[in-house]
PyMOL commands that place a pseudoatom at each C-alpha (Angstrom):
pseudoatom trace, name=CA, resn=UNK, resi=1, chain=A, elem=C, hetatm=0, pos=[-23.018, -10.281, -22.621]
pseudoatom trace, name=CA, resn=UNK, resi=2, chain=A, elem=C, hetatm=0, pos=[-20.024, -8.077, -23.657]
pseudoatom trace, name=CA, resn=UNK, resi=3, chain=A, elem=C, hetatm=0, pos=[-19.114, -4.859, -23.568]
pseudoatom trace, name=CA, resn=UNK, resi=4, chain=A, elem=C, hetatm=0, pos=[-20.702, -3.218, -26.181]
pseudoatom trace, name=CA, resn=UNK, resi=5, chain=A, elem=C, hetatm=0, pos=[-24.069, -5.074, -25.453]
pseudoatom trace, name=CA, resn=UNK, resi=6, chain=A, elem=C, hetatm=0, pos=[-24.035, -3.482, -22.146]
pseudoatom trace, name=CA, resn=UNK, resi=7, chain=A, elem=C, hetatm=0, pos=[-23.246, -0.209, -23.493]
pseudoatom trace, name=CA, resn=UNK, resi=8, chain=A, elem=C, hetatm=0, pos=[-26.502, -0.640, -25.943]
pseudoatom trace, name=CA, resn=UNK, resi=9, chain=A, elem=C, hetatm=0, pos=[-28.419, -2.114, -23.018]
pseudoatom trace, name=CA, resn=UNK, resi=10, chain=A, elem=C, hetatm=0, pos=[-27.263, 1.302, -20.477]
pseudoatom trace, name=CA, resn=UNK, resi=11, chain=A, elem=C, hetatm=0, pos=[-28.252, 3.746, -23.114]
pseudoatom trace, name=CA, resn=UNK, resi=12, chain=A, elem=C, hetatm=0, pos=[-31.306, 2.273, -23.816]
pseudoatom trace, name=CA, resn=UNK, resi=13, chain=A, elem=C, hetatm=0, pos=[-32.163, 2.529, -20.105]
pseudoatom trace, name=CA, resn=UNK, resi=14, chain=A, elem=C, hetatm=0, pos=[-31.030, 6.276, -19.945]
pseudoatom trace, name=CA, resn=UNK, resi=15, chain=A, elem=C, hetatm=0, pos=[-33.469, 6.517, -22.540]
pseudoatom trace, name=CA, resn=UNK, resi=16, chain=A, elem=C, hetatm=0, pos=[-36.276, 5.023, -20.846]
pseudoatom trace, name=CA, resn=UNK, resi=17, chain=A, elem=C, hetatm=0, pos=[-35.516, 6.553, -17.953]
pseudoatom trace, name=CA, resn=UNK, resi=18, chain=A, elem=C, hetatm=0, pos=[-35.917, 10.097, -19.504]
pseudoatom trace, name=CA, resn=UNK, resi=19, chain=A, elem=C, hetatm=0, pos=[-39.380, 9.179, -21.486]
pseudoatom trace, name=CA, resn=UNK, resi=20, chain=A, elem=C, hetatm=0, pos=[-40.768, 7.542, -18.159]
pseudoatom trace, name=CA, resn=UNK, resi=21, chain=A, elem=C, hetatm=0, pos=[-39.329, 11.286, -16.223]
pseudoatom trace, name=CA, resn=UNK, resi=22, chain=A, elem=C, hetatm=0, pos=[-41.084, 12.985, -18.995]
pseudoatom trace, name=CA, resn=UNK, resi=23, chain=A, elem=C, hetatm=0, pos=[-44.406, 11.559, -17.804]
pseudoatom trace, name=CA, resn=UNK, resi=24, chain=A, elem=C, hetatm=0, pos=[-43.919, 12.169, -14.029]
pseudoatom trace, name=CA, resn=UNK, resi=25, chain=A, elem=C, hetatm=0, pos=[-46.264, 14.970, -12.688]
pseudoatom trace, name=CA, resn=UNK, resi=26, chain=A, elem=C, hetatm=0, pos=[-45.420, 18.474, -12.185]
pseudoatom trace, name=CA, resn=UNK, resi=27, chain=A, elem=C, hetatm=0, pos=[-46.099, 18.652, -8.633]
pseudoatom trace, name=CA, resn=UNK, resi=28, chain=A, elem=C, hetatm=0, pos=[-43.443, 19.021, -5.874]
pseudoatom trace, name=CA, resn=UNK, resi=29, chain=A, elem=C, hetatm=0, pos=[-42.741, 15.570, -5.496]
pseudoatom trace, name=CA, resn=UNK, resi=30, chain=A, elem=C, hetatm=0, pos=[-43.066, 14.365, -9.064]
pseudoatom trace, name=CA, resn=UNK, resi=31, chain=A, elem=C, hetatm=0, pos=[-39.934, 17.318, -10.043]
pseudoatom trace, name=CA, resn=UNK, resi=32, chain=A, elem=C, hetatm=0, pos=[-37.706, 16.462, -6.997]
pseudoatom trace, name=CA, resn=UNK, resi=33, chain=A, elem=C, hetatm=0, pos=[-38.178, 12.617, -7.994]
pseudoatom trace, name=CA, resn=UNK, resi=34, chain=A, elem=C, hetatm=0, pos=[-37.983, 13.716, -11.442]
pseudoatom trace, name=CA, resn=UNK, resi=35, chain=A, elem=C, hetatm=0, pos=[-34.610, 15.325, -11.287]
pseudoatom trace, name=CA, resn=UNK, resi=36, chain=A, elem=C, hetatm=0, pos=[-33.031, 12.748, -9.262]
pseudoatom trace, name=CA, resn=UNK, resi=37, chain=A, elem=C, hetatm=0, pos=[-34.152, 9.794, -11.207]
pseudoatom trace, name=CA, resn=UNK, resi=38, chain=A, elem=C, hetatm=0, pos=[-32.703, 11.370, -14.487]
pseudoatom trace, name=CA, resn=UNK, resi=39, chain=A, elem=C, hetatm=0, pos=[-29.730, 12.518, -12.883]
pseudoatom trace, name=CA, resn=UNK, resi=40, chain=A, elem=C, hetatm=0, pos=[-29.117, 8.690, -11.653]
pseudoatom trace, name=CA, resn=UNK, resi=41, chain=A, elem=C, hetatm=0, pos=[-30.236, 6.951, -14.765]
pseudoatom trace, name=CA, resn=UNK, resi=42, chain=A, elem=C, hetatm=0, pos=[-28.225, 8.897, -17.025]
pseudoatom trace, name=CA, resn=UNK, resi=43, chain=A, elem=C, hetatm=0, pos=[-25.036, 8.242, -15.165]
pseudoatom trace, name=CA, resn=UNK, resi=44, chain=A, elem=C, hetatm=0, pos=[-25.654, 4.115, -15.551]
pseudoatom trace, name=CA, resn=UNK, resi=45, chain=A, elem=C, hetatm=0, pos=[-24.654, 4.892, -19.048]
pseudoatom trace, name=CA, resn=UNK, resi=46, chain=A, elem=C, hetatm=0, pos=[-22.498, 7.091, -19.022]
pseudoatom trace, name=CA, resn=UNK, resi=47, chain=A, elem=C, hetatm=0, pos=[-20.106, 5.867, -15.922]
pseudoatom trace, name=CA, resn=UNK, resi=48, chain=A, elem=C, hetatm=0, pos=[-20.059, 2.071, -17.623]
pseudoatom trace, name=CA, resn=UNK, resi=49, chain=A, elem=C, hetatm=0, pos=[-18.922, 3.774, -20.817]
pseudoatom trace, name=CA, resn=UNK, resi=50, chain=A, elem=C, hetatm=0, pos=[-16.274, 5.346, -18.710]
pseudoatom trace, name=CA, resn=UNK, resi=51, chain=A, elem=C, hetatm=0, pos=[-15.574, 2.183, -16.894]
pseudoatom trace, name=CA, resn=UNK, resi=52, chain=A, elem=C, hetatm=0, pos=[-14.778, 0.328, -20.183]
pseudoatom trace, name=CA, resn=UNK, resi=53, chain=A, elem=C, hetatm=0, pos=[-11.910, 3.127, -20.777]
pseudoatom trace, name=CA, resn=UNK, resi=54, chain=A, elem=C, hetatm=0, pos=[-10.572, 1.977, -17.458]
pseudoatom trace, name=CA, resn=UNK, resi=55, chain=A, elem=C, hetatm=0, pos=[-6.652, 2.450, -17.468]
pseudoatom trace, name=CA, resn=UNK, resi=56, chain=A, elem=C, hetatm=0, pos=[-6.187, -0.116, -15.530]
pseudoatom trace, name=CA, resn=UNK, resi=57, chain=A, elem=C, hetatm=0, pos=[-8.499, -3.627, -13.457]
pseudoatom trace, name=CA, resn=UNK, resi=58, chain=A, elem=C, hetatm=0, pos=[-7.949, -1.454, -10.581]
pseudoatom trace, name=CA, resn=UNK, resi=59, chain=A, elem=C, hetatm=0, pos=[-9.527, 1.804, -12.111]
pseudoatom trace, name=CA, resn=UNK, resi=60, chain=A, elem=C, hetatm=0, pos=[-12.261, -0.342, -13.663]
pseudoatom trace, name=CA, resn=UNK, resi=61, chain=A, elem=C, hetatm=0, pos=[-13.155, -1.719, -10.641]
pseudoatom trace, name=CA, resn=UNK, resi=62, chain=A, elem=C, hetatm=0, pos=[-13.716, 1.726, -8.916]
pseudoatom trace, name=CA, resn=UNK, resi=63, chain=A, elem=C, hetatm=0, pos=[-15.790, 2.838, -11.742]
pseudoatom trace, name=CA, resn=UNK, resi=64, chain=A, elem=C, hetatm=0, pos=[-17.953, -0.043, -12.053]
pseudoatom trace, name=CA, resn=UNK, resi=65, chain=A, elem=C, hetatm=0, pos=[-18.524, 0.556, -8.462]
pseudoatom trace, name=CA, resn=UNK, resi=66, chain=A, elem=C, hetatm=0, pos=[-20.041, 4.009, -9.580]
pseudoatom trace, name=CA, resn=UNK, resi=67, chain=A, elem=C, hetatm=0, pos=[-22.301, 2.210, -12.053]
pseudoatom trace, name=CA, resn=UNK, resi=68, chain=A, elem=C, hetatm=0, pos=[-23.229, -0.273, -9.748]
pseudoatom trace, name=CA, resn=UNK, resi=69, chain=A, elem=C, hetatm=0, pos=[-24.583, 2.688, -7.452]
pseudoatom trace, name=CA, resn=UNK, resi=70, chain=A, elem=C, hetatm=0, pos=[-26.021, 4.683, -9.744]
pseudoatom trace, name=CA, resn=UNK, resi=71, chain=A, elem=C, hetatm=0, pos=[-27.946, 1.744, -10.963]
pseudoatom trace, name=CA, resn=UNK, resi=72, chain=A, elem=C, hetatm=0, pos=[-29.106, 0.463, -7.576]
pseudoatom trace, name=CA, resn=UNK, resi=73, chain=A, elem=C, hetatm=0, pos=[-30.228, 4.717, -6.804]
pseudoatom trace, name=CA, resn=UNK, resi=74, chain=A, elem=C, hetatm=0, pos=[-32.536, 4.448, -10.288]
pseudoatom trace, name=CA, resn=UNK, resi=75, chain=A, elem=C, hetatm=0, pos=[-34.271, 1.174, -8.498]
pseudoatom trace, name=CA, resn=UNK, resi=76, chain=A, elem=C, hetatm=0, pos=[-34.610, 3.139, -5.367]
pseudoatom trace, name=CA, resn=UNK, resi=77, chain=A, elem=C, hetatm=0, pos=[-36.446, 6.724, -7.389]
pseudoatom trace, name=CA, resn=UNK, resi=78, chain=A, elem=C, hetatm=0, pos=[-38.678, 3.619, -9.144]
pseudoatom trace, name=CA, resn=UNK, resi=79, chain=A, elem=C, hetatm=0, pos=[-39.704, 2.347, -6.079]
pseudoatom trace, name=CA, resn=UNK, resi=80, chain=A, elem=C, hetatm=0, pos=[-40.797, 5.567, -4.798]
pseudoatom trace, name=CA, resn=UNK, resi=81, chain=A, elem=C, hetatm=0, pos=[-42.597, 6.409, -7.639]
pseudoatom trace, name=CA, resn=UNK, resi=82, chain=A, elem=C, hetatm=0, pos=[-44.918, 3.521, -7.205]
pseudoatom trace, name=CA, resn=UNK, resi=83, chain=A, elem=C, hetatm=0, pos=[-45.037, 3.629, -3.490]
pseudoatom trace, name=CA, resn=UNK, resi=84, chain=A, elem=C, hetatm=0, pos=[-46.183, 7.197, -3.837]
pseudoatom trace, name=CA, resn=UNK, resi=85, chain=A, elem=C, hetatm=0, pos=[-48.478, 5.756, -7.051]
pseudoatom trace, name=CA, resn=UNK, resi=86, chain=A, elem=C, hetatm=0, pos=[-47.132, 9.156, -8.782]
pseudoatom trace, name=CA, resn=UNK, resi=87, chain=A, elem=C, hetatm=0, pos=[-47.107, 6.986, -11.854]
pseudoatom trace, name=CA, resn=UNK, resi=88, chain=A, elem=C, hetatm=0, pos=[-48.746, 3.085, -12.967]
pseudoatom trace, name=CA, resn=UNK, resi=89, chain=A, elem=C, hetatm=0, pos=[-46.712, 0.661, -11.415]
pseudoatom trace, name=CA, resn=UNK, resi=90, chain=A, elem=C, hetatm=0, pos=[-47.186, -1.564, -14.235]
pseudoatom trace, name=CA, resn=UNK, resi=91, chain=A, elem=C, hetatm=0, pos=[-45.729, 1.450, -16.047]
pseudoatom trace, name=CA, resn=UNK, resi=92, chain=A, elem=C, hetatm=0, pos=[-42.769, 1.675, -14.040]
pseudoatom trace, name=CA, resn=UNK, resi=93, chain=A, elem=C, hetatm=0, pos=[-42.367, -2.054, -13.271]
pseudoatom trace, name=CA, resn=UNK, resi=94, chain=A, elem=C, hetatm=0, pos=[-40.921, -3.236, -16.433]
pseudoatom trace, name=CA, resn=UNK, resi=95, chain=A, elem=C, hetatm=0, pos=[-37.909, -0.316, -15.706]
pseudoatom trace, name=CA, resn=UNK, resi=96, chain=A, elem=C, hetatm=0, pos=[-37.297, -1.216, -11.955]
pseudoatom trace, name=CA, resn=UNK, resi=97, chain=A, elem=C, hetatm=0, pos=[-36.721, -5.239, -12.986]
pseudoatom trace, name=CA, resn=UNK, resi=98, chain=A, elem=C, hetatm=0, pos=[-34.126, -3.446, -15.672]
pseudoatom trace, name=CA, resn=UNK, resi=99, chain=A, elem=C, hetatm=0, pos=[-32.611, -0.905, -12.959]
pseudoatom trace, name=CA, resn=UNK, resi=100, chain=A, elem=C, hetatm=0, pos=[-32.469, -4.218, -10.755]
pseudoatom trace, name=CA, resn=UNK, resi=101, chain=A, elem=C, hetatm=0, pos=[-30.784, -6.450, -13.291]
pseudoatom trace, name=CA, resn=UNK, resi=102, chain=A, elem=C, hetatm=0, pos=[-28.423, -3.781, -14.055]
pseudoatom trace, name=CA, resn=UNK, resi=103, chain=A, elem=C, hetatm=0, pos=[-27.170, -3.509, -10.354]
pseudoatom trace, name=CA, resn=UNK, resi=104, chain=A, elem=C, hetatm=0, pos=[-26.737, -7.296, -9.985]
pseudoatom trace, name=CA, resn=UNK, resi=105, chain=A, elem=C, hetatm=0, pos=[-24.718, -7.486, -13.435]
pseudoatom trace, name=CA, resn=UNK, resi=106, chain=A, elem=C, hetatm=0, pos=[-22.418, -4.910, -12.373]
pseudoatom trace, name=CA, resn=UNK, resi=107, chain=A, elem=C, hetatm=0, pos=[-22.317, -5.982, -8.377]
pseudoatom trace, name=CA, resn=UNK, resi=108, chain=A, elem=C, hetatm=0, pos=[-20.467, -9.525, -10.569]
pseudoatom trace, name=CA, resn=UNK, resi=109, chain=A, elem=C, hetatm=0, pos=[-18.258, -7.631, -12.620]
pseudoatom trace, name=CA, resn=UNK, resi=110, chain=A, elem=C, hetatm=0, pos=[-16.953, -5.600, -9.816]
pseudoatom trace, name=CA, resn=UNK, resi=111, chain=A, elem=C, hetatm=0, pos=[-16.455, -8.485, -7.516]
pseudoatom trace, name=CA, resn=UNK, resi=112, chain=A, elem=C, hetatm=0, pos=[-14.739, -10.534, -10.412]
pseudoatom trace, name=CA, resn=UNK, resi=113, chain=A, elem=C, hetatm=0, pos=[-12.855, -7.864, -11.271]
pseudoatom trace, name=CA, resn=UNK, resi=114, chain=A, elem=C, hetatm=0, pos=[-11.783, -7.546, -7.950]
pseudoatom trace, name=CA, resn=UNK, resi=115, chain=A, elem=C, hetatm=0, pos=[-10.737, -10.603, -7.042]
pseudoatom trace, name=CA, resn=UNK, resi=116, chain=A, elem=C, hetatm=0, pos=[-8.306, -10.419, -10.224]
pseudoatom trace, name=CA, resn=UNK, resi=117, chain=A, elem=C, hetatm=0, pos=[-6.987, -7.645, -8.912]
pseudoatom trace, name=CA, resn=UNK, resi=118, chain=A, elem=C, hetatm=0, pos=[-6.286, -8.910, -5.789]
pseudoatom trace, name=CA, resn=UNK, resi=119, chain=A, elem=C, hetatm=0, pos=[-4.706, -11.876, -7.328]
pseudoatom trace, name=CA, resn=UNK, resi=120, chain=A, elem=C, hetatm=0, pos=[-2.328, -10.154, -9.171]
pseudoatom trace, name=CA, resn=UNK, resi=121, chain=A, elem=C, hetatm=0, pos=[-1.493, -8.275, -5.739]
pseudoatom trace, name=CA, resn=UNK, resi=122, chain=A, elem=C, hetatm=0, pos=[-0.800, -11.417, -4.354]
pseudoatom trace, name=CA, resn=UNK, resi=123, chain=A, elem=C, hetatm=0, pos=[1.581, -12.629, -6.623]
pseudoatom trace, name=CA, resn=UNK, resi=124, chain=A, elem=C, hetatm=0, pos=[3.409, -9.325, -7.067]
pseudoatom trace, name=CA, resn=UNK, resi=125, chain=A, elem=C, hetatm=0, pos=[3.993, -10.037, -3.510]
pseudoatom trace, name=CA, resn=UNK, resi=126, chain=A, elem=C, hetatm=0, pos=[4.961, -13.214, -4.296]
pseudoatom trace, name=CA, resn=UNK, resi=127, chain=A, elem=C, hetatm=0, pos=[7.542, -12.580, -6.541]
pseudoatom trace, name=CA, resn=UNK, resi=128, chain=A, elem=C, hetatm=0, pos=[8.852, -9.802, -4.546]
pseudoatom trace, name=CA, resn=UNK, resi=129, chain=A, elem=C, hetatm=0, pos=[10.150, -12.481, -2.214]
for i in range(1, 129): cmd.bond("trace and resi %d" % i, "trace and resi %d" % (i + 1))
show_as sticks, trace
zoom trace
């Protein structure tokens, strides 16, 4: 998957995200849950856009961190939504398997972009000597 398919494929989770929000209840629980889970979806997209303007591995590596958080937070609000049974969990399931693949793809691009950029550390080093 490149770039530009996970750009399409974060979008189209901030846009789930916000339909399934959307159908959350208007109680106490359902707005504080509510608020949070768009707040955290939204940023999936948004942050790996951001990522992909990266300056640098280094800079990339910090943002994808972001994504990889903000990803992993969505799961958690999902969870709690059907623990609390505030919505279907069959509803919801489909989302939380996304929110969950999301994390994982971006927990691999941060480590393998980190291990290039401590690579290149190493041989900066390296040719310092």
């Amino acid at each position: 998957m490149n770039a530009d398919d996970l750009k399409k494929r974060t979008k189209q989770f901030a846009l789930r995200i916000l339909k399934l929000a959307a159908d959350l209840p208007n109680t106490i629980e359902g707005k504080a849950i509510r608020g949070q889970l768009v707040r955290a979806g939204t940023s999936v997209g948004a942050n790996y856009r951001a990522a992909c303007r990266g300056r640098s591995t280094a800079e990339f590596v910090a943002k994808i961190g972001v994504v990889e958080e903000e990803s992993d937070e969505s799961a958690f609000w999902l969870e709690l939504i059907i623990e609390a049974a505030l919505l279907r969990a069959s509803r919801v399931r489909p989302l939380l398997e996304e929110a969950n693949e999301l994390t994982e793809i971006m927990a691999r691009s941060r480590i393998s972009a980190s291990t290039r950029v401590r690579q290149n550390r190493q041989l900066a080093i390296g040719n310092r000597k």
